[in-house]
N, C-alpha and C positions, 0 to 999 in steps of 0.2 A: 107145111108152113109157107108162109107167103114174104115175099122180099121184103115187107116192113119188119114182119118176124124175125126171121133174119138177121137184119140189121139190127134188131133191139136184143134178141140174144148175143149177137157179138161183142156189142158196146157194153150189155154189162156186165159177160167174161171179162172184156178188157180191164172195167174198172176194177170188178172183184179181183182181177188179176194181179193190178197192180199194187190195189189197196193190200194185199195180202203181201208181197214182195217189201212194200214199205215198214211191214212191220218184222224189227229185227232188234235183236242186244244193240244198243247204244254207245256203247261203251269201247265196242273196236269196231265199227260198221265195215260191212262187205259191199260191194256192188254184187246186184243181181247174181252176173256170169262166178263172181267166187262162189256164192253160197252152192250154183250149180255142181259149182267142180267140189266142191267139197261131200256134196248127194249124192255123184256121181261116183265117187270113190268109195263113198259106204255101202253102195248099190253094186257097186262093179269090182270091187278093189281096186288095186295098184295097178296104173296102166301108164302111158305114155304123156307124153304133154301132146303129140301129135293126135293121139286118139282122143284126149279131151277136147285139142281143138273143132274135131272132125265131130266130134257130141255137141258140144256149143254152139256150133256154126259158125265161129270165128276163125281166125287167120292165124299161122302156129305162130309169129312175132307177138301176137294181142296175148296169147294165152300162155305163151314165154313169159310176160310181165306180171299175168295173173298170178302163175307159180312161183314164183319168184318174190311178189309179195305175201299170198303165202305160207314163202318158208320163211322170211320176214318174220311174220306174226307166230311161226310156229305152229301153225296150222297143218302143215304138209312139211313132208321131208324128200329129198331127192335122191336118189344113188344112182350107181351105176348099172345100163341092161344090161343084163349077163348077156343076151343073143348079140347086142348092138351095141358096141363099148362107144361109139356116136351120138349115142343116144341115152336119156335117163327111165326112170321110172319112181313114179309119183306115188308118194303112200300118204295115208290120214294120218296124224298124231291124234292122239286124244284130245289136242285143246282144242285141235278143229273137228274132231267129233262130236267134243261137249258143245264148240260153237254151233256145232250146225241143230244138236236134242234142242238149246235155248232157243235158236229159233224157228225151229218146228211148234215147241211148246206155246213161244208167244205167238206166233200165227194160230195156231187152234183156239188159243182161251181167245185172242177176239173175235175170230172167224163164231166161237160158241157162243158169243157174249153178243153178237149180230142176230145169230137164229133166235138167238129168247128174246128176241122181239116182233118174230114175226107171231101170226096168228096159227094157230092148230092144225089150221089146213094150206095157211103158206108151207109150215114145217112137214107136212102129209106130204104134199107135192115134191116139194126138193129133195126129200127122201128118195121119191117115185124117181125122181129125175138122174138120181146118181149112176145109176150104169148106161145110161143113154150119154152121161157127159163123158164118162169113162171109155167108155165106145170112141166118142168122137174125139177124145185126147190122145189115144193111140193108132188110129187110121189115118 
């Protein structure tokens, strides 16, 4: 690929990136880094508010406020570490496991609602293209 390439595949990860992030339940909105730590805990379990920070790339005061709102919402619960009685540990509730299936769900029906309109051999290629993006998502 050549540096226009390049460039033009990363602007339109970027968009499809974001476009895809925009789309979420309505009704209680998350910023991005919640929805994260909400993925994160169905993917990983119950872990630290330090260890989400250090997942997120945030700062442990930003991702204190994350959790905190939250447990707010009901979304997450806190107790105490049994190793670190200084420290908590972060679990999913179901309301923020159902929040996070809605908007998994709603991301896919539009994300699928975008493909049925490209053409048979747009859709052939992005296929082709999925473990090459996959590749480059976890390197």
């Amino acid at each position: 690929m050549d540096a226009n390439q390049v460039d033009a595949l990363r602007a339109a990860v970027s968009r499809l990136a974001r476009r895809l992030r925009n789309e979420a339940p309505t009704a209680r909105p998350l910023s991005a880094t919640g929805i994260a730590v909400l993925g994160l805990l169905r993917r990983e379990g119950p872990t630290t508010p330090q260890a989400l920070a250090c997942a997120e790339h945030v700062r442990p005061p930003t991702m204190t406020r994350i959790v905190d709102r939250l447990v707010e919402m009901g979304m997450v619960t806190k107790q105490p570490n049994p190793d670190d009685r200084r420290s908590t540990i972060v679990h999913l509730d179901p309301t923020g496991a159902d929040y996070l299936a809605a908007t998994v769900r709603q991301r896919s029906t539009w994300l699928a609602s975008r493909i049925d309109t490209l053409t048979e051999e747009e859709r052939e290629a992005l296929s082709h293209a999925i473990p090459a993006l996959q590749k480059l998502a976890t390197t």
